[in-house]
N, C-alpha and C positions, 0 to 999 in steps of 0.2 A: 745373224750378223752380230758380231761382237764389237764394241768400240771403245777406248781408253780415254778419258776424257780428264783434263787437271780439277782436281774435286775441288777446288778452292779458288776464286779466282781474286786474288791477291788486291789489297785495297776498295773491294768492292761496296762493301757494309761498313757502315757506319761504326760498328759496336759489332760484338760476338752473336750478338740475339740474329741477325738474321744471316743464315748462310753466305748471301750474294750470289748465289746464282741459279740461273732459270735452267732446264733440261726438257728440252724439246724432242720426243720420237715422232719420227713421220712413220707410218705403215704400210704407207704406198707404195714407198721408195724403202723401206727397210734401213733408214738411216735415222742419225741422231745427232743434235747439238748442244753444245754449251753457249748459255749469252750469260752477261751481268744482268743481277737484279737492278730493275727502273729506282735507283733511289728515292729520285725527284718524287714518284707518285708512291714509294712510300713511307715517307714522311706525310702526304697528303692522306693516304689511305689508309695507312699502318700496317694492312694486313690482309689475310682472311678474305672477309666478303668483299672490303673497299677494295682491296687488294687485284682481286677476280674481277671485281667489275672492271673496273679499268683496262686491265690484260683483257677482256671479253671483247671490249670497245674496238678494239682493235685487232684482234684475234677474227673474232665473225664478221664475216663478209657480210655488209647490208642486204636485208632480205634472204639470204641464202636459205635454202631450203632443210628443214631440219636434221633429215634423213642426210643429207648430202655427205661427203666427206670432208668436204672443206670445212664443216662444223666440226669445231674442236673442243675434245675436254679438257677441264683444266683439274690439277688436282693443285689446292695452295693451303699451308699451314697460315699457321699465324706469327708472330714473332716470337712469343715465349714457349714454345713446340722444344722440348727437351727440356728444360731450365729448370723445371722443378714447383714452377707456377702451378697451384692448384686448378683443373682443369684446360688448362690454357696449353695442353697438346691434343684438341681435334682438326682435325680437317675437314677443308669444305671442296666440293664438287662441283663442276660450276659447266652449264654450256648453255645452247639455245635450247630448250625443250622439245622434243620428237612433240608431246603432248599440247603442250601450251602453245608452242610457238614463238615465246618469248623469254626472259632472263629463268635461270634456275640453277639455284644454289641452293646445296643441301648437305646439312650438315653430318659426320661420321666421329665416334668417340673410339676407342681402342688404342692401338699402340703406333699405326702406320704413319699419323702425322711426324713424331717426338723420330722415329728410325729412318725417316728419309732425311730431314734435319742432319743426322747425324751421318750419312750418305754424303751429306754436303748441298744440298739442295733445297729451295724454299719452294719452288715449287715444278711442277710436271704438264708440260704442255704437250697433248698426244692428239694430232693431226694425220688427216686423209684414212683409209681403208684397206686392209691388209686382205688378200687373195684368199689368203687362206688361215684356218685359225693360229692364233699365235701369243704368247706369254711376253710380256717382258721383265727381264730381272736387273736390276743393279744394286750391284755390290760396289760401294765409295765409289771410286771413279771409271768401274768397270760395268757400263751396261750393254744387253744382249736380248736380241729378239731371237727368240727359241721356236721352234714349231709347237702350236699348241695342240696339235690334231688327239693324239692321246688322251688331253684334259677336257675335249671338248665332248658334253656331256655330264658330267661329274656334276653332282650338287657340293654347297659351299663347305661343308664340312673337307670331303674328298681332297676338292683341289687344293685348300690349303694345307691337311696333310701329305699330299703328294706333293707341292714346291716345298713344302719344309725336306721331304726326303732327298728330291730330286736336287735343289738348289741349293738349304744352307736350313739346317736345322732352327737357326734361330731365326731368320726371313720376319717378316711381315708382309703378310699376302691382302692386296684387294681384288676382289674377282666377283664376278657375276656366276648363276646359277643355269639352269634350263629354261629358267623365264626369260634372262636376259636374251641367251639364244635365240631362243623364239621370239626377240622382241616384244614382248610384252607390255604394254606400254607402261604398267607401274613396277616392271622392271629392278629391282632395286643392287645397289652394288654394298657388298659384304667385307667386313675384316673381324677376323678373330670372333669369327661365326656369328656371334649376336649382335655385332655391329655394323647398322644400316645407313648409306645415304641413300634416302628411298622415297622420298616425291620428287615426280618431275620424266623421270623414267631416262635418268644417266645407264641405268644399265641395260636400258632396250638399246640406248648409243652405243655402251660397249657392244653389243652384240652385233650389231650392224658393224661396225667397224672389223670385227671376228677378235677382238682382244678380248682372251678370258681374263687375263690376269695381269696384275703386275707384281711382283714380289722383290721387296728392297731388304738389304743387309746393310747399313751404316756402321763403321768402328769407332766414328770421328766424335766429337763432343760440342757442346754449345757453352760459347765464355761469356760471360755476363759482365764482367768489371771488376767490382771489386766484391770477389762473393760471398764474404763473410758479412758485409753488408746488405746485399740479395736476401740472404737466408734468412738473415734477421727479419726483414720486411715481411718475407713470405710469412716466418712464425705467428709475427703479428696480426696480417693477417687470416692467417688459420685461427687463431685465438680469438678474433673478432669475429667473424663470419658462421663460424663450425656450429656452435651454441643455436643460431636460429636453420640448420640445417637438421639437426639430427634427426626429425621427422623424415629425409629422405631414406640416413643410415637406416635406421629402425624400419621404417615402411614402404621406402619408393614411392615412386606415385600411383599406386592401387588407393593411394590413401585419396586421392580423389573425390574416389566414385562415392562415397554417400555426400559431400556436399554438392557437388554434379548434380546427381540423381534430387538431391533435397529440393536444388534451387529450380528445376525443370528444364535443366539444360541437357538432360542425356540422352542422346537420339537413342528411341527405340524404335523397333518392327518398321523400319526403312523410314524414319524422322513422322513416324506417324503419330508420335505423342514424346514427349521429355520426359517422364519417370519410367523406371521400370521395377516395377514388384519383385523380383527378386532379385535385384540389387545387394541383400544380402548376403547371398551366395556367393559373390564373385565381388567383395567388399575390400579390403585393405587385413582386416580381421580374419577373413576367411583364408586370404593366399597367407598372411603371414602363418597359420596352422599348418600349411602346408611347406612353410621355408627352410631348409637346409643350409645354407648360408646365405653370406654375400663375395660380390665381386666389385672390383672397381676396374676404372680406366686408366692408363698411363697417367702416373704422377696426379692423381686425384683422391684423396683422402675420405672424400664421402662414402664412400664404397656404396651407393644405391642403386648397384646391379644385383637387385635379388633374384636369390638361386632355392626355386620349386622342384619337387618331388615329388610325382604320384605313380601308382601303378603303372607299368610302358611309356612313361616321358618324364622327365629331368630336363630342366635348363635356365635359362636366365630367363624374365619375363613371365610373364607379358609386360608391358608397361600399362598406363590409365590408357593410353588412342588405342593401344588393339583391345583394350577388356571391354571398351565403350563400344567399338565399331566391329569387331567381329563378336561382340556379348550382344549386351541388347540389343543393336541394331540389327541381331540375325535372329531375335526372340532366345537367344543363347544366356542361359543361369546358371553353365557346368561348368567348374574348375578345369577337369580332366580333359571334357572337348574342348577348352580355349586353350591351354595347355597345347594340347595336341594341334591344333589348327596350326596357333602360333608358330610349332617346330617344322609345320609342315613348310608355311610360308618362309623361314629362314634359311628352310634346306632349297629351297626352288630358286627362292630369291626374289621374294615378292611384297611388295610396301603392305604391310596390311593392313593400313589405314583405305585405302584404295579397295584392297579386296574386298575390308568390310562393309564398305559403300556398294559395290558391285555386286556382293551378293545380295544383301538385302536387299537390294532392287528388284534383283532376279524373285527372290522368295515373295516380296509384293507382288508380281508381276501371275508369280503362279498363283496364289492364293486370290487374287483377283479376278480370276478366269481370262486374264489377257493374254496370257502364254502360259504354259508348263513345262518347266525349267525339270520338275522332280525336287525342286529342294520348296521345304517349308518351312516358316518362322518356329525355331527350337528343336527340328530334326534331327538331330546326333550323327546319325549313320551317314547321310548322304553331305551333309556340312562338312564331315573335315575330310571328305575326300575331294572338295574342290580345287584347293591349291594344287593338285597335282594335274587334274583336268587341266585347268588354266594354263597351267605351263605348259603343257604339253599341246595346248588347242586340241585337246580331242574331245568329244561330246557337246555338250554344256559349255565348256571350256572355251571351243573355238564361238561363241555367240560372246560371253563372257567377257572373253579379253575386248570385245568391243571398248570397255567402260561405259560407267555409266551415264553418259549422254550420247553417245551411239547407241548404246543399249535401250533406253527408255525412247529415243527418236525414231528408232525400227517397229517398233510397236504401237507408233502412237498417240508417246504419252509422257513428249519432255519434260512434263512437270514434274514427276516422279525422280526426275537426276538431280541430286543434290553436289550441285559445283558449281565452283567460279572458272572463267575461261578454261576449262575443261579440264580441272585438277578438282577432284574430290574432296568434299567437307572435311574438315578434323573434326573431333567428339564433344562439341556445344554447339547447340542450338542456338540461334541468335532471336529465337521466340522467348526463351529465357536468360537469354543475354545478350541486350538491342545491340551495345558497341561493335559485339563481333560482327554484323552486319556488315559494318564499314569496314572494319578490319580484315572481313576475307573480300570486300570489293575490290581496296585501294593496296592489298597486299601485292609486290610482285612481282610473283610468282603465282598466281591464281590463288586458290585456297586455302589460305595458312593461318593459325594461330600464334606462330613466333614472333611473327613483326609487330603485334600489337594485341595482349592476352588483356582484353580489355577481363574478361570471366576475374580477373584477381581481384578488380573493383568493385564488381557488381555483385558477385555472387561471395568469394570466398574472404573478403575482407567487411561486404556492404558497404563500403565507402560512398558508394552510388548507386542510384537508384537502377535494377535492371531494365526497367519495361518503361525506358525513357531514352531519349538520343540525347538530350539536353547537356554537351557542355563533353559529350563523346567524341566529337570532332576534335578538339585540345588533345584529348588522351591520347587518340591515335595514333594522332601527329607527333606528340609527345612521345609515344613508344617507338614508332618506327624511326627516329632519329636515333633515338636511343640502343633500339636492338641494333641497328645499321654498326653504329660505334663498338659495342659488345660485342658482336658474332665477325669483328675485326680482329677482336684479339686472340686466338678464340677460347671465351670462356665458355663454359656447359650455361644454359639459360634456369639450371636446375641449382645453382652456385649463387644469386643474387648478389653478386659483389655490387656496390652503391658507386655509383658513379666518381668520388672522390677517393676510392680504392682504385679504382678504370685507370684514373689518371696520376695516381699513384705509380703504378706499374709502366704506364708509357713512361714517366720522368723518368723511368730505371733504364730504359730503353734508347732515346732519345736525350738523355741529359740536359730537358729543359722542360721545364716547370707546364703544370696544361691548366687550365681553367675551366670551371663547368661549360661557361662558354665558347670557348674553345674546341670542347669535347664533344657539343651538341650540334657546332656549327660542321666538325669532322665527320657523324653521324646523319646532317642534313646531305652533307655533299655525297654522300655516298648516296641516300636514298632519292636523290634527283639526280646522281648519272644512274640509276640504275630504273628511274624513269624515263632519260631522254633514250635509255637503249629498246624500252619497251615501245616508245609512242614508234624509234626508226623503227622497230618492225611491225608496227603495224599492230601493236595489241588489242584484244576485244575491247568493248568500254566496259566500264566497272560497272557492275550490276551484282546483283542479290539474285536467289534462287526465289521465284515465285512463292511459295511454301512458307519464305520467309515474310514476307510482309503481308502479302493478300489478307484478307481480313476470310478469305471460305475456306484460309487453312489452318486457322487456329485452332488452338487442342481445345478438345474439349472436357477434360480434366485433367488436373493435376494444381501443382503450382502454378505453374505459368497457362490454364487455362484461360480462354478468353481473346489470348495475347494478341494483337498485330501492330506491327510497327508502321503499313501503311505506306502505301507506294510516294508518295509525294511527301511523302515526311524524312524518311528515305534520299529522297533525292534533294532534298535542302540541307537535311545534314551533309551529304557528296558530295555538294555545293560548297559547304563550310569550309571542309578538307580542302578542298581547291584556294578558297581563297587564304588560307590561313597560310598556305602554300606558295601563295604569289603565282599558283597557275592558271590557263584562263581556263574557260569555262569545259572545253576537253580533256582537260588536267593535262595540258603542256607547259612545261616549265617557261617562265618570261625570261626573256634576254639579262634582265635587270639581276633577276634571283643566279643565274648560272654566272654572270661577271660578280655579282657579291661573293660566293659560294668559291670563286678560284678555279669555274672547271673549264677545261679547256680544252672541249670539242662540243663541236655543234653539230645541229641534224643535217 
């Protein structure tokens, strides 16, 4: 079904930065609308995550059940998506978790954000469950749900050259792999091949819903005001910012892994200890011996998509989370096997963060005599034939895709699952770096490092002490307001724009002046609606993985041998977070904090 739609809807926006308007496909019904963008909430939210949250509120039906159709994805830009804003054209992905069960928003770099923009759309609301597999494309104001049966199967390379052939040579395609199909629960959804939104498992949702793909053509453009003064600002700050970047240009984040591995935050052989000996190999040093170039993202000047070379695989990546969690965490020291893993997961379509976790459990699990998987910590051969198992459920695979806290609960032996509400660790240890403790409890979305990288204090700046909570509580709280506000607009978290750059860029937007305060208070409201969505559905309570505080699973060598943070120390700092919060003691937001805050729905 094809349908014409006015790509602009007249007085909608404020200013040129944000389209105005929303594009809704149903798949049930095979139809599609136009609404105006919610002004009102964004001015409140800006954008992006606040943005999503909000639409989500109201979007997901209380309680609805993950898999259902009535759960809906959202795809939402940020407002300077086109504009020429350094980083500030990704897109974020947003629904209720098939996994979690609760909020998940996940962030995508490439080109898709900046050409839907230019489509005429801020964002994409895609509702109910299509019969049968299916594509959508729009071109400016002509969009169309296509039969996807042809595409379905194609790993992500394929389908995006086949809707560039099929639909419009220059297209931007977001589509899932064979993982997605199969549902998978770490699932992830792909553009311009090596770009993922990939925890949370939005692409096991496309899958379920049978949407491989959407692919946008926009002709349109984005007006900013007065843009010779735009430019300028931007210039300036490219010229402020760039200087303490160039470690990304030069290095990407491989550069990492020896102060990681230094400090004993590097999970290795399934979080069985934080260093791992040959850390050298698979170091910042070693991938850069192997670089051929770089790449960058729409309208991003960093260019720190570096681009590897070895015999039988080329591509962008790894980054530090797959060299951490599919390297040491699989007893893995090889260039060429993470290399290859890695391409294997991009073409299937799978978070690798997640797999990394999933196998090494698996490889514990044989090497322990608890089960035999076939796969063993630093085995080549049978290691990077996994991602294709997985996707496919066949062998290994279909136990596999459990994750790992189905996986380790089949067997036994929940301790061994390293996750929060059933989203897999990222690559610190919070035995050598306390803060992340709270950070993946009170994160949420289960288990993340974005919302609060407490590791830049503890470890790679020393600001603070690692193997202490004292005064971690502030930081958290501190960060996840912060990232809340940032991954609004949306800048790469890899960009460290300083918060009076943040608000900088809104006054360009918005034409009125923003305040730290201001900015922090826009950053709390977002990360308490995006609490009041998790307490309505019911979310797990915060908690830490045993491993992490118990005192019988401390390493016992390295850096951080010794370490335990201590179940009751632990839960005073949780404590802290609550209070500093204004939540009670469940971590529900008080009436008092949501009427200060401006938000205006209750549970």
């Amino acid at each position: 079904m094809t349908t014409t739609h006015a790509r602009r809807i007249d007085g909608a926006a404020p200013s040129g930065f944000y389209a105005g308007a929303v594009l809704t496909v149903d798949l049930t019904f095979g139809t599609t609308s136009v609404a105006p963008l919610n002004l009102q909430w964004a001015e409140q939210y800006i954008g992006g995550k606040g943005l999503l949250l909000r639409y989500l509120w109201d979007l997901v039906p209380t309680n609805v059940a993950p898999w259902s159709p009535d759960n809906p994805i959202v795809l939402m830009t940020g407002p300077l998506a086109g504009t020429g804003a350094c980083t500030g054209s990704r897109l974020v992905v947003g629904c209720k978790s098939p996994v979690t069960g609760v909020l998940n928003d996940s962030y995508v770099g490439g080109s898709f954000a900046p050409e839907l923009k230019f489509a005429g759309y801020d964002a994409v609301v895609i509702t109910g469950q299509s019969p049968s597999p299916v594509v959508v494309t729009i071109k400016d104001d002509v969009v169309a749900l296509v039969p996807g049966e042809d595409y379905w199967g194609m790993v992500t390379s394929e389908i995006e050259a086949a809707l560039r052939a099929d639909f419009d040579k220059r297209a931007k395609v977001l589509s899932i792999g064979p993982a997605g199909e199969s549902q998978i629960p770490w699932a992830c959804i792909s553009t311009d091949q090596y770009h993922k939104a990939g925890r949370g498992g939005h692409g096991a949702l496309m899958g379920r819903k049978k949407l491989k793909a959407v692919a946008v053509r926009g002709t349109g453009s984005v007006k900013v005001g007065d843009a010779r003064a735009f430019l300028s600002h931007l210039l300036d700050l490219q010229t402020q910012f760039m200087d303490g970047n160039l470690w990304l240009t030069e290095e990407g984040t491989a550069i990492l892994v020896d102060p990681i591995n230094g400090g004993g935050v590097m999970p290795t052989r399934n979080w069985s200890s934080g260093s791992f000996a040959g850390a050298d190999r698979i170091n910042s040093a070693a991938f850069t011996a192997v670089r051929t170039g770089r790449r960058a993202c729409s309208q991003c000047s960093m260019a720190c998509r570096q681009w590897h070379q070895v015999p039988g695989v080329a591509g962008e990546g790894p980054e530090y989370e797959t060299i951490a969690l599919c390297g040491p965490n699989c007893g893995v020291g090889d260039i060429p096997a993470l290399m290859k893993f890695n391409a294997e997961c991009d073409e299937w379509g799978l978070d690798t963060m997640s797999m990394g976790v999933v196998l090494g459990l698996a490889m514990d699990l044989t090497e322990k005599g608890i089960h035999d998987y076939g796969v063993r910590f630093g085995e080549l051969d049978s290691y990077v034939k996994v991602p294709g198992l997985v996707a496919r459920r066949e062998g290994i695979g279909a136990d596999l895709a459990l994750g790992a806290r189905a996986l380790a609960a089949s067997h036994g032996h929940p301790e061994l699952a390293m996750e929060v509400k059933n989203l897999e660790l990222p690559g610190y240890d919070p035995r050598g770096s306390y803060g992340m403790s709270l950070a993946y409890a009170t994160s949420d979305r289960g288990a993340c490092h974005m919302r609060s990288y407490t590791v830049g204090a503890e470890v790679l700046s020393g600001t603070m002490p690692p193997d202490s909570l004292e005064g971690k509580a502030a930081l958290v709280v501190y960060k996840q307001n912060y990232t809340s506000l940032y991954y609004s607009g949306i800048w790469c978290g890899n960009f460290g724009l300083s918060i009076e750059a943040v608000g900088g860029l809104l006054e360009r937007v918005w034409g009125r002046a923003f305040s730290e305060t201001d900015l922090l208070e826009i950053g709390e409201r977002i990360w308490n609606l995006g609490r009041l969505f998790n307490v309505r559905e019911a979310a797990e309570p915060d908690t830490t993985p045993a491993m992490t505080v118990e005192p019988a699973y401390a390493f016992k060598e390295g850096v951080a041998a010794g370490r335990s943070i201590g179940a009751d120390v632990f839960e005073a700092a949780l404590q802290e977070v609550y209070a500093l919060r204004d939540w009670d003691a469940a971590g529900v937001p008080s009436e008092a904090k949501l009427v200060e805050l401006g938000i205006d729905v209750r549970l």
